[in-house]
Residue frames as a rotation matrix with the C-alpha (Angstrom) as fourth column:
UNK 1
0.586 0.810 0.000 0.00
0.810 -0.586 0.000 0.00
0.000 0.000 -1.000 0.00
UNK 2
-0.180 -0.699 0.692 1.27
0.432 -0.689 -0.582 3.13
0.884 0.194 0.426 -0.82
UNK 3
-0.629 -0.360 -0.689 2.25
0.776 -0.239 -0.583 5.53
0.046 -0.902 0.430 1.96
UNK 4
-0.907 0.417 0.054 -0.15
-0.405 -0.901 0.158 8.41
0.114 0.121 0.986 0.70
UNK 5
-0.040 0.917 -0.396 -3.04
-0.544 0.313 0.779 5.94
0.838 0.246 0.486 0.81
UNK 6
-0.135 -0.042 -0.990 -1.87
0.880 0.454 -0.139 4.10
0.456 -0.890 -0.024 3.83
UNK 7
-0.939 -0.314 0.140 -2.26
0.251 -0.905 -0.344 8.10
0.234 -0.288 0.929 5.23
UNK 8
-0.510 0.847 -0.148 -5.69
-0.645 -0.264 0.717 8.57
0.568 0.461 0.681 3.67
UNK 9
0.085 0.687 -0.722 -7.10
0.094 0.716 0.692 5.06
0.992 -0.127 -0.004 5.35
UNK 10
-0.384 -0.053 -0.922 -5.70
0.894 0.227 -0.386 5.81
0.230 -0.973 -0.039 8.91
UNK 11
-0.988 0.121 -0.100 -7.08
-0.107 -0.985 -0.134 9.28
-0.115 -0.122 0.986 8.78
UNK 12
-0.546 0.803 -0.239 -10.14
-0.403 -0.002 0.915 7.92
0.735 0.596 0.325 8.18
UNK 13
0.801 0.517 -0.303 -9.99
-0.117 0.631 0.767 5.32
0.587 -0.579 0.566 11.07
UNK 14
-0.117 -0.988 0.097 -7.14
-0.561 -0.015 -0.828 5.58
0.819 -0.151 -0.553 13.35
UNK 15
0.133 0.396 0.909 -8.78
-0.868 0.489 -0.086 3.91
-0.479 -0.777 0.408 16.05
UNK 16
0.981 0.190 0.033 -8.74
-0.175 0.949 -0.262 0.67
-0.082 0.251 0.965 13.51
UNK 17
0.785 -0.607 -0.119 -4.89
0.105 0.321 -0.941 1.14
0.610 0.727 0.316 13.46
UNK 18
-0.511 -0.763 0.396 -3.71
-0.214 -0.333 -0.918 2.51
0.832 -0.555 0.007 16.18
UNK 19
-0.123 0.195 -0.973 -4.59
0.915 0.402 -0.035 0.86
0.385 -0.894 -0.228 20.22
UNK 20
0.324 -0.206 -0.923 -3.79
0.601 -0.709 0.369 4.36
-0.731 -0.674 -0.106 21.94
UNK 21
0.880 -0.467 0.082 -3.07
-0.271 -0.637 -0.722 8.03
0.390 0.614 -0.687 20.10
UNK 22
0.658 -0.713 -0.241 0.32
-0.563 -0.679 0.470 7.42
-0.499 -0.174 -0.849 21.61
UNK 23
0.188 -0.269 0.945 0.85
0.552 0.825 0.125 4.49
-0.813 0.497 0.304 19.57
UNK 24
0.895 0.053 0.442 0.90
0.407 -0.500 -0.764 7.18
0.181 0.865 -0.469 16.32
UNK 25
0.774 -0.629 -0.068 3.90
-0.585 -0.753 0.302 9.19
-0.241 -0.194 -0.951 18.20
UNK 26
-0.071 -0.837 0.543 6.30
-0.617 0.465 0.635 6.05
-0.784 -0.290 -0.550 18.49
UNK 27
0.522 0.310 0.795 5.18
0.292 0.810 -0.508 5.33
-0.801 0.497 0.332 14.52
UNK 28
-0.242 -0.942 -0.231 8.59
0.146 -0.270 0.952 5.88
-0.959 0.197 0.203 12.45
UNK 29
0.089 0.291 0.953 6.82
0.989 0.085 -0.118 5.68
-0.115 0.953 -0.280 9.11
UNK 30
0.701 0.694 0.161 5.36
0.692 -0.718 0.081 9.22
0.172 0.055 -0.984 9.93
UNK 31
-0.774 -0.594 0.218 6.96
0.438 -0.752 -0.493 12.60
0.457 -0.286 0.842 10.30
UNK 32
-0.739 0.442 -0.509 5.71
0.344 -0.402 -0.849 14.61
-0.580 -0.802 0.145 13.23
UNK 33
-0.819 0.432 -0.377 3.46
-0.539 -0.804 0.249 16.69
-0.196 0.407 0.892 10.70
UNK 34
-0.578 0.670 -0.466 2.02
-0.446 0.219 0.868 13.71
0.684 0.709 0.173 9.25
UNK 35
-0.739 0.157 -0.655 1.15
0.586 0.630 -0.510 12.24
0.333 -0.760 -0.558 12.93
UNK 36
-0.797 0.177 -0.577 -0.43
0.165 -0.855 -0.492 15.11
-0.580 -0.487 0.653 13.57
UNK 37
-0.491 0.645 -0.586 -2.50
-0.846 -0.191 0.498 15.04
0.210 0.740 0.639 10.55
UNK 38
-0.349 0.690 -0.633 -3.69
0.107 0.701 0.705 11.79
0.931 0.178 -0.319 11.93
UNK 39
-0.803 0.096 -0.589 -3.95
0.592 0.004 -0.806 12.81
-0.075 -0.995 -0.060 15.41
UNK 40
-0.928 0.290 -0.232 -5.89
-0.236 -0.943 -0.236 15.57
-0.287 -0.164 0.944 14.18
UNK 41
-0.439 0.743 -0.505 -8.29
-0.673 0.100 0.733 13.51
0.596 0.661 0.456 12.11
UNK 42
-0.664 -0.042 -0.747 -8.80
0.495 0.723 -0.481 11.47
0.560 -0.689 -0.460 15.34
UNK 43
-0.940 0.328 -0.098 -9.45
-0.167 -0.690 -0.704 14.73
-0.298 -0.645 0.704 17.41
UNK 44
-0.832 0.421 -0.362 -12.06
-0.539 -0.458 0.706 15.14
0.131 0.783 0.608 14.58
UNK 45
-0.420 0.481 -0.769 -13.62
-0.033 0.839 0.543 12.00
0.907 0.253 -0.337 14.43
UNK 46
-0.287 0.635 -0.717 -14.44
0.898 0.439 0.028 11.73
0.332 -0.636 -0.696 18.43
UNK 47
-0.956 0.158 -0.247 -15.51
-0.097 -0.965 -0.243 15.17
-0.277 -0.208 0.938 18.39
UNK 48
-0.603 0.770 -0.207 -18.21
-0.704 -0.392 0.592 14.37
0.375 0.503 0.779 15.66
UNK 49
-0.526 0.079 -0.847 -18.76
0.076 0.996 0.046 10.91
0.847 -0.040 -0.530 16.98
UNK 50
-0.237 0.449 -0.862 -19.97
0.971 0.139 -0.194 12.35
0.033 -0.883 -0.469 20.60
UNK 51
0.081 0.834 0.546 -20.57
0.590 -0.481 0.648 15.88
0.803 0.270 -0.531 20.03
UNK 52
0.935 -0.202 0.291 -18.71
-0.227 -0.972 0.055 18.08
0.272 -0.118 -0.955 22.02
UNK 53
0.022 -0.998 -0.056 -14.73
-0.561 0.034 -0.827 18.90
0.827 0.049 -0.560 23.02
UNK 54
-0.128 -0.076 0.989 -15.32
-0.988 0.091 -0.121 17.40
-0.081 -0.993 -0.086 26.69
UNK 55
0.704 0.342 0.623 -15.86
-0.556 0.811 0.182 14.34
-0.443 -0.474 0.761 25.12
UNK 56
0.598 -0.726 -0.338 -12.66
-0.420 0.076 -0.905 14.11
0.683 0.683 -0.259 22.90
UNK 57
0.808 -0.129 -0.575 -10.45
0.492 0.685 0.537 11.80
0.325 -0.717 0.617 24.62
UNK 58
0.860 -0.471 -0.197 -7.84
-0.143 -0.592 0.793 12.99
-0.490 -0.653 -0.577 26.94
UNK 59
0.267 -0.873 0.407 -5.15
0.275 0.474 0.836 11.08
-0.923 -0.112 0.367 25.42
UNK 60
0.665 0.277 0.693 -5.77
0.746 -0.269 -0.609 12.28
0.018 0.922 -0.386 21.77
UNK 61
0.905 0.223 0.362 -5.15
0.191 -0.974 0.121 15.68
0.380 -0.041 -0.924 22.94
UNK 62
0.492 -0.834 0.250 -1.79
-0.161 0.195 0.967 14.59
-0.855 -0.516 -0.038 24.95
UNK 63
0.242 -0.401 0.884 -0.69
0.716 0.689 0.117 13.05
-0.655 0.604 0.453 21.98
UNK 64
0.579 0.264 0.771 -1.38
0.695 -0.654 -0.299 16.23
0.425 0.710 -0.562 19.64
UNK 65
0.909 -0.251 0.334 0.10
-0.341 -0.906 0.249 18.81
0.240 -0.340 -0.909 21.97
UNK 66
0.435 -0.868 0.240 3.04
0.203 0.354 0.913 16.46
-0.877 -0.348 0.331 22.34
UNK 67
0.227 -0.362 0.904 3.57
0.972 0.138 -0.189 16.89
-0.057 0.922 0.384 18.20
UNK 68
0.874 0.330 0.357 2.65
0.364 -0.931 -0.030 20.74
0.322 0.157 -0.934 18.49
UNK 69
0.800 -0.600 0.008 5.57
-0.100 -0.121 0.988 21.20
-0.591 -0.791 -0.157 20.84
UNK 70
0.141 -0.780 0.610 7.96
0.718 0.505 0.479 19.13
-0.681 0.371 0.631 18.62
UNK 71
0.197 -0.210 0.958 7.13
0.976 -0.049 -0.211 21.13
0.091 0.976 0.195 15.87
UNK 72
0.913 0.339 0.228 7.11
0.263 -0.915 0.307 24.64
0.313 -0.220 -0.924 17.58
UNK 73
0.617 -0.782 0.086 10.47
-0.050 0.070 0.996 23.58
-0.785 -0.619 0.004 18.62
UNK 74
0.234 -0.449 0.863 11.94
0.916 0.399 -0.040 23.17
-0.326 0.800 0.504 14.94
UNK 75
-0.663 -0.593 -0.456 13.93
0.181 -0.718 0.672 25.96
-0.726 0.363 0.584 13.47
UNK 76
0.573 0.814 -0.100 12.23
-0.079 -0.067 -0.995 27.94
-0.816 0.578 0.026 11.40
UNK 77
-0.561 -0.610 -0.559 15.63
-0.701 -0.008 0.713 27.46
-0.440 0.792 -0.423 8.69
UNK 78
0.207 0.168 -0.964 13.77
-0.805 0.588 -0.071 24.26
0.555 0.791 0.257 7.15
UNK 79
-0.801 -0.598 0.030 15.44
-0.505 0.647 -0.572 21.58
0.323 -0.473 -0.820 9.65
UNK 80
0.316 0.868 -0.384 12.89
-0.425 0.491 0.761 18.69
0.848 -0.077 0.524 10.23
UNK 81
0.411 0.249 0.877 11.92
-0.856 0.437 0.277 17.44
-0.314 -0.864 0.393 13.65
UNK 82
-0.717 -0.679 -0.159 13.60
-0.686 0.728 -0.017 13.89
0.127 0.097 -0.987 14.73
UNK 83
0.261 0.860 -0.439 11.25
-0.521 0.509 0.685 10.85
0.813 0.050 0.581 14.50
């Protein structure tokens, strides 16, 4: 499976691929951005799924502000975050 479609299908369902959001952080395929793009489509999903932020899980959100960080932490010269 390609890596842009393997991207597309876990963004769709990360819960069917990933056990725990922190299982996405300690996945080497990904750069931090693209975790994030699935963390985010997580966020997304149990947002619509229950209908408000208080029910978004806790860990999700740990998991996301752990990427934010990384990346807020990256020179702005171009230098990419370590996986």
């Amino acid at each position: 499976m390609a890596k842009k479609q393997l991207m597309e299908d876990m963004c769709a369902e990360p819960a069917r691929y990933f056990r725990a959001p922190s299982d996405v952080l300690r996945d080497r395929r990904f750069s931090d951005p693209e975790r994030l793009e699935i963390l985010s489509a997580w966020d997304r999903l149990a947002h619509a799924e229950n209908g408000t932020d208080a029910a978004i899980p806790d860990a999700v959100r740990a998991a996301r502000r752990e990427v934010e960080c990384r990346l807020a932490a990256v020179p702005a010269s171009g230098a990419t975050a370590a996986n």
